[in-house]
LOMIMAR-556683 format. One record per residue (C-alpha): residue number from 1; residue in one letter; x, y, z. Coordinates in steps of 0.25 Angstrom, whole numbers. Each point is the difference from the previous one (the first is absolute). Last residue first. Example, Ala and Ser with C-alpha at 12.3 -4.5 7.8 and 13.67 -1.06 7.14 Angstrom:
   i aa     X     Y     Z
   2  S    55    -4    29
   1  A    -6   -14     2
END
This chain:
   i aa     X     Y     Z
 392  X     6    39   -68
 391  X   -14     0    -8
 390  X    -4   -12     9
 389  X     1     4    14
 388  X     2    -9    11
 387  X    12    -4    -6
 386  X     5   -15     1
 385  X     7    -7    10
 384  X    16    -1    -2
 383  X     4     6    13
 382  X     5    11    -4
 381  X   -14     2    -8
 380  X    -8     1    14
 379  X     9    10     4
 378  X    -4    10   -10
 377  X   -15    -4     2
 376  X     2     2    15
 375  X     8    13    -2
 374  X   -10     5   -11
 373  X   -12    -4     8
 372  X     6     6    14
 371  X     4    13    -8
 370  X   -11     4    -8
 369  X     6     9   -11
 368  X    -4    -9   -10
 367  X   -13     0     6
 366  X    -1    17    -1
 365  X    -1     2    17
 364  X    14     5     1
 363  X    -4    11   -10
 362  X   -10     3     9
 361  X     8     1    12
 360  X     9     8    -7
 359  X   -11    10    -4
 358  X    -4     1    15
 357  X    11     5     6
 356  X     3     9   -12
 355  X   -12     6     3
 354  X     3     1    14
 353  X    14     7    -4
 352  X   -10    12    -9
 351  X    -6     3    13
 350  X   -15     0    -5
 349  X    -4   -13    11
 348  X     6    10    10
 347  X     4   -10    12
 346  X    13     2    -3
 345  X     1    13     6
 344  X    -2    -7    12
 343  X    15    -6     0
 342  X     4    -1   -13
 341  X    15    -7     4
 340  X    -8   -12     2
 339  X    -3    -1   -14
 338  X    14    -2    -5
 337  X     4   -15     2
 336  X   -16    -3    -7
 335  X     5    10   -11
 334  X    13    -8    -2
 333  X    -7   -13     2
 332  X   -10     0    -9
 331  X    12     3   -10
 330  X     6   -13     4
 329  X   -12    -7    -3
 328  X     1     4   -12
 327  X    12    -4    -3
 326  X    -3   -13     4
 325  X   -12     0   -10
 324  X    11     1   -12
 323  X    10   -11     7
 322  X   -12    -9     2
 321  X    -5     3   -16
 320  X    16    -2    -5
 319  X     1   -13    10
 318  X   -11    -6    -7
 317  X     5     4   -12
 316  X    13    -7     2
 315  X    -9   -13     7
 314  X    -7    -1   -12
 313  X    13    -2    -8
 312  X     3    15   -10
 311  X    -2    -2   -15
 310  X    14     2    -5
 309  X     3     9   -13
 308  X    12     5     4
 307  X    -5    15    -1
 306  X   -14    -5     8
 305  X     8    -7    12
 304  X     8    13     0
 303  X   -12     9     2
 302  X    -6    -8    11
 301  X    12     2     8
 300  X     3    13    -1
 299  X   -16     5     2
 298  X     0   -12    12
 297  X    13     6     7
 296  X    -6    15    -4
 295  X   -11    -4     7
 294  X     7    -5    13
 293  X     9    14     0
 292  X   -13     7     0
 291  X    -4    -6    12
 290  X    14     0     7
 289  X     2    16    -3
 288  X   -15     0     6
 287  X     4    -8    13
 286  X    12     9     2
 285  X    -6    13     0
 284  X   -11    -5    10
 283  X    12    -3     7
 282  X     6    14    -1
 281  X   -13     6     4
 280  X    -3   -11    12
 279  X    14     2     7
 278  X     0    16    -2
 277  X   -13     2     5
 276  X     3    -9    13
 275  X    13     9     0
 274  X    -8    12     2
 273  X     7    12    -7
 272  X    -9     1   -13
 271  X   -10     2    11
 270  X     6    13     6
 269  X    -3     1    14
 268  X   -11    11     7
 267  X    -7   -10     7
 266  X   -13     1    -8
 265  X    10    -5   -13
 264  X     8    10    -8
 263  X     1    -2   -16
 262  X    11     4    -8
 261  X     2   -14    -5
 260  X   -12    -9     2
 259  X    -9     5    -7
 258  X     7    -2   -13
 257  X     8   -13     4
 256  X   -15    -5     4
 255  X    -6     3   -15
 254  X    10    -5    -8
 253  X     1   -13     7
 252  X   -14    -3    -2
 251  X     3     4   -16
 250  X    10    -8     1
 249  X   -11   -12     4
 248  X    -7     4   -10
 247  X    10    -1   -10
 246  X     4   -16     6
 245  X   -15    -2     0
 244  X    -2     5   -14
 243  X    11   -10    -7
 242  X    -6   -11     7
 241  X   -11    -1    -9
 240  X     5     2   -12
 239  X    11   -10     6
 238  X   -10   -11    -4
 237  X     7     0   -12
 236  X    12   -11     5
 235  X   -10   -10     3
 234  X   -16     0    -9
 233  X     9     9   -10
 232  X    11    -9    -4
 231  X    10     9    -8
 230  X     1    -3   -16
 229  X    -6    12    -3
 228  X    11    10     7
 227  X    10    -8    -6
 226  X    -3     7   -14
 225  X    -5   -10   -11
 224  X   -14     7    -1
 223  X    -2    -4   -16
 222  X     7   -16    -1
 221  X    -6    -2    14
 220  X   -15     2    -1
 219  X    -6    -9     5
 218  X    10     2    15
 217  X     5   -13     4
 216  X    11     4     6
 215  X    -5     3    13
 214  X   -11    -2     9
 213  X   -11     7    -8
 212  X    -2   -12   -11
 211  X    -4    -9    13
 210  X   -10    10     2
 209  X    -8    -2   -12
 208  X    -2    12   -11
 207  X   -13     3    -4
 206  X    -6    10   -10
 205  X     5   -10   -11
 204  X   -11    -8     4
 203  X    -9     8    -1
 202  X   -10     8    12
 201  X   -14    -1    -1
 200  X    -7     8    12
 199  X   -12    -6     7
 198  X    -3    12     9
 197  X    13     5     7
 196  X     2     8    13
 195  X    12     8     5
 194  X     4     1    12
 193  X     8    15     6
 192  X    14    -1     4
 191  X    -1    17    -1
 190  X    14     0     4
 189  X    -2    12     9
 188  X    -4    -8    13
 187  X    12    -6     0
 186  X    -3    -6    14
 185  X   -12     3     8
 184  X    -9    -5   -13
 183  X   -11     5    -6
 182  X    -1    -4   -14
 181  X   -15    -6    -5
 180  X    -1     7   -11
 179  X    -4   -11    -9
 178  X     4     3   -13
 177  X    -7    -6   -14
 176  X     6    -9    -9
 175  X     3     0   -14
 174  X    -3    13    -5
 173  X    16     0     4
 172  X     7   -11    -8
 171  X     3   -14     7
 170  X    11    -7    -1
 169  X     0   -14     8
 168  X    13    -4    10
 167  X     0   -16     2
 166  X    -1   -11    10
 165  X    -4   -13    -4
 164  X   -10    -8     8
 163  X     4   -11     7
 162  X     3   -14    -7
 161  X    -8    -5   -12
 160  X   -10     5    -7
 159  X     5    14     1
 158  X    -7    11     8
 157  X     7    12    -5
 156  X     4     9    14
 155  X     0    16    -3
 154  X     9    12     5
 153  X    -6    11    -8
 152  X     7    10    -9
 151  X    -6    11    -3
 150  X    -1    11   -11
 149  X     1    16    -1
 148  X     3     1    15
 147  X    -1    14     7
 146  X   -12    -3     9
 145  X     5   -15     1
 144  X    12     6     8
 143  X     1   -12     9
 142  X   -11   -10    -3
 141  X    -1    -8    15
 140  X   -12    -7    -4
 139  X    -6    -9   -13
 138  X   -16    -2     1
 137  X    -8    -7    -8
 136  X     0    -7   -15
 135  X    12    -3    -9
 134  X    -1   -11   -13
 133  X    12    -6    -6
 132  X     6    -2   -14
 131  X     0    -6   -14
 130  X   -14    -9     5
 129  X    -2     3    12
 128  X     7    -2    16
 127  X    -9     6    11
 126  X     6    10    10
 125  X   -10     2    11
 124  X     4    10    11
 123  X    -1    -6    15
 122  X     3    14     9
 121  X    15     1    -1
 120  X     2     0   -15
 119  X    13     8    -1
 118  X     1    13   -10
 117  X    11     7    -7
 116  X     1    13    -7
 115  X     5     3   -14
 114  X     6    14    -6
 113  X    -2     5   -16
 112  X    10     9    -2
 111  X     5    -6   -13
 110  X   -15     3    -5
 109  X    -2    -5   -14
 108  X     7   -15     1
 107  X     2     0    15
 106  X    -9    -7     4
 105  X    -7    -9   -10
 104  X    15    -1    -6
 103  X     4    -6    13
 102  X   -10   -10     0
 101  X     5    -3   -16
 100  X    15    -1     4
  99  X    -3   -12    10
  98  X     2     1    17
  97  X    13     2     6
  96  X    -1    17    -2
  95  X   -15     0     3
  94  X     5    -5    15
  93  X    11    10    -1
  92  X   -11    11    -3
  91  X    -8    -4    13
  90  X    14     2     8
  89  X     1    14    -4
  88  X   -17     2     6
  87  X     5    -4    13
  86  X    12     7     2
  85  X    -4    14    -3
  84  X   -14    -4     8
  83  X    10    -4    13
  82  X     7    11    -2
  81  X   -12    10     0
  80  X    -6    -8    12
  79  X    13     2     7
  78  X     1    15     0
  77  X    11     8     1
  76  X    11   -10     3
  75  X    -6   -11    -7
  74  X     3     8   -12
  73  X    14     0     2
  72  X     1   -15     2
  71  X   -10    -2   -10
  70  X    10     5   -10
  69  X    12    -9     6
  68  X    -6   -13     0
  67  X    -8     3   -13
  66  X    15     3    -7
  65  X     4   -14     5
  64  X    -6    -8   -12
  63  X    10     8    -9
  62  X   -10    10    -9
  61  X    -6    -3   -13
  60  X    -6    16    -2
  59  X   -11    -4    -9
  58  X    -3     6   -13
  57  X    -9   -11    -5
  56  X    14    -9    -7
  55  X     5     3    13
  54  X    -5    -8     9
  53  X    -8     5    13
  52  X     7    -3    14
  51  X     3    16     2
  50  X   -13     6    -6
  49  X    -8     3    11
  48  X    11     9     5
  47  X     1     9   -13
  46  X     0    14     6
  45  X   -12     2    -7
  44  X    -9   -10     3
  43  X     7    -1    17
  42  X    -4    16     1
  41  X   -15    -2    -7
  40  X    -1   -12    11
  39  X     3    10     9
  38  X   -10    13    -4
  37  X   -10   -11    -1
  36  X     1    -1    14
  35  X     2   -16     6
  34  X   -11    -7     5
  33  X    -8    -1    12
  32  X    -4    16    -3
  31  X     1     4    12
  30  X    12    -9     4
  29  X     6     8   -12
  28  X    -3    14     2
  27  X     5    -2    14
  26  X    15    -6    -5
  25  X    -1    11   -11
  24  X    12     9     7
  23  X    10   -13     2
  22  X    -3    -3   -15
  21  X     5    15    -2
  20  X    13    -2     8
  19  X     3   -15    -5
  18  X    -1     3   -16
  17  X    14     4    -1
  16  X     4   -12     6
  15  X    -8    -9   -13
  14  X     7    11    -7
  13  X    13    -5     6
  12  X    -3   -13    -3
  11  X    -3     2   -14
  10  X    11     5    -3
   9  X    10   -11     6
   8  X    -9   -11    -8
   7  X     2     9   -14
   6  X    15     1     5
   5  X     1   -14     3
   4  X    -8    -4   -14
   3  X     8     7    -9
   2  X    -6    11    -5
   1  X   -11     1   -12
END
């Protein structure tokens, strides 16, 4: 197997290899409200879902910043398709921090196996039982459950005392039935379909609570040593979804430096000459160096708390989840910066710059990504108040 940095620079550059054809299947996916099997085929076989598995199931163990820069170029061609690549890897870091025996279940006799996630938005039941937890109604926003082999939903335990606990439950496919129910303005091709459960007995050991997911505390420590399992996944991990904004936002880039540089506008100038064109490109340019830049910090940063074996304050994580939704926010504003620059060709809802519009907006929407709630929570536990936000 190479070295990790040369395995991580390879697959970076087939992740920008991929850009022209998942530029071309842009259509076929909004049709679909999902991904094409012809990509998810591409991202099984060059390996991509497998970046954050371990290796003892033939997993790839990459550095925590190999998502950052392979959604980076995904994001490029298609934000949907990065924003699936990086959903699904972080499901298997979850199954990486919980016990040997779930992981078994999953990737015992298919290595491939991939994991979707799901949130209860709509007033889903979870009961506690003897050796486990009961599931019954509706769980939403299921990015690539079309493709997932298992789930993990976002659960609260009741507990006799104190608020309910929240916890990640595995559930296998046959499990659960989907809801298609998908028909967003904004990544549109995720297929964030619902998901709905009848009753469903989940162990134990299917479970693994958040607190064991924000860092060092995985259960299954003496196995998956690596850095990469030690990271806090509820603060520096929400990168997976900043990851796509920052590579949709290039991608927005992409898309006006193109049209822009032989182009000649009604009045017979060269736009690529217009210096209102070249302010806006080349600070759009700035604001996506700067997001990228912010989640390599947290990547950096994250990764070295988990070598020295320190769990990270609450107000370090906090600032690692901020500093992720920030960059964000920076990529938002890149294609917001550019959009005038459309003109009435802009007004195209199949231009390819207006679905990158939209697709960072969504993104921008995800609740970790929510600026004024992060901000607020962020700055809440400067102040020495408590989080809004239990799994943090």
């Amino acid at each position: 197997m190479a070295p990790d940095g040369s395995l991580h620079e390879a697959l970076t550059e087939t992740a920008a290899a991929m850009v022209p054809v998942l530029l071309e299947r842009q259509k076929e996916a909004d049709t679909l409200r999902r991904i094409p099997d012809s990509t998810h085929r591409d991202f099984l076989d060059a390996g991509l879902y497998r970046i954050y598995q371990p290796r003892r199931y033939g997993g790839l163990e990459c550095e925590n910043r190999a998502l950052i820069d392979i959604a980076g170029e995904l994001g490029r061609g298609c934000g949907s398709s990065a924003w699936i690549f990086t959903n699904l890897v972080a499901q298997s870091l979850v199954l990486s921090m919980n016990c040997v025996e779930a992981q078994d279940d999953v990737w015992g006799e298919n290595p491939e196996a991939l994991i979707a996630s799901g949130l209860s938005v709509t007033g889903a039941k979870t009961e506690p039982v003897e050796d486990g937890i009961l599931l019954d109604g509706l769980w939403s926003f299921s990015s690539g459950v079309d493709f997932a082999d298992w789930l993990h939903l976002q659960v609260f335990v009741p507990r006799e005392e104190g608020p309910p606990e929240p916890r990640f439950a595995l559930i296998p496919r046959g499990s659960f039935e989907i809801v298609d129910d998908w028909n967003a303005t904004g990544l549109l091709a995720t297929g964030s379909k619902s998901v709905r459960l009848n009753d469903v007995f989940v162990p134990d050991y299917r479970t693994v609570a958040a607190g064991v997911l924000s860092g060092g505390k995985g259960l299954a420590r003496d196995l998956n040593s690596a850095p990469l399992y030690q990271i806090s996944i509820w603060s520096a991990g929400t990168q997976i979804f900043s990851a796509p904004a920052v590579g949709i936002a290039r991608g927005a880039l992409d898309y006006v430096e193109d049209e822009f540089r032989d182009r000649v506008g009604v009045v017979g100038v060269k736009l690529s000459e217009l210096p209102t064109a070249q302010a806006r490109v080349a600070e759009a340019n700035a604001e996506i160096d700067a997001a990228k830049a912010l989640l390599l910090q947290v990547s950096v940063e994250a990764t070295d708390f988990a070598e020295r074996d320190v769990h990270p304050e609450l107000e370090q994580r906090a600032r690692w989840r901020l500093n992720n939704a920030y960059a964000t926010q920076l990529s938002i504003r890149a294609v917001e910066r550019l959009y005038p620059l459309l003109g009435a060709r802009g007004l195209d809802a199949a231009n390819p710059f207006m679905r990158a519009w939209r697709d960072v907006h969504a993104v921008g929407q995800q609740i970790t990504q929510a600026w004024d709630m992060q901000a607020t929570n962020a700055g809440r536990i400067r102040f020495g108040l408590p989080s809004v936000d239990p799994r943090l």
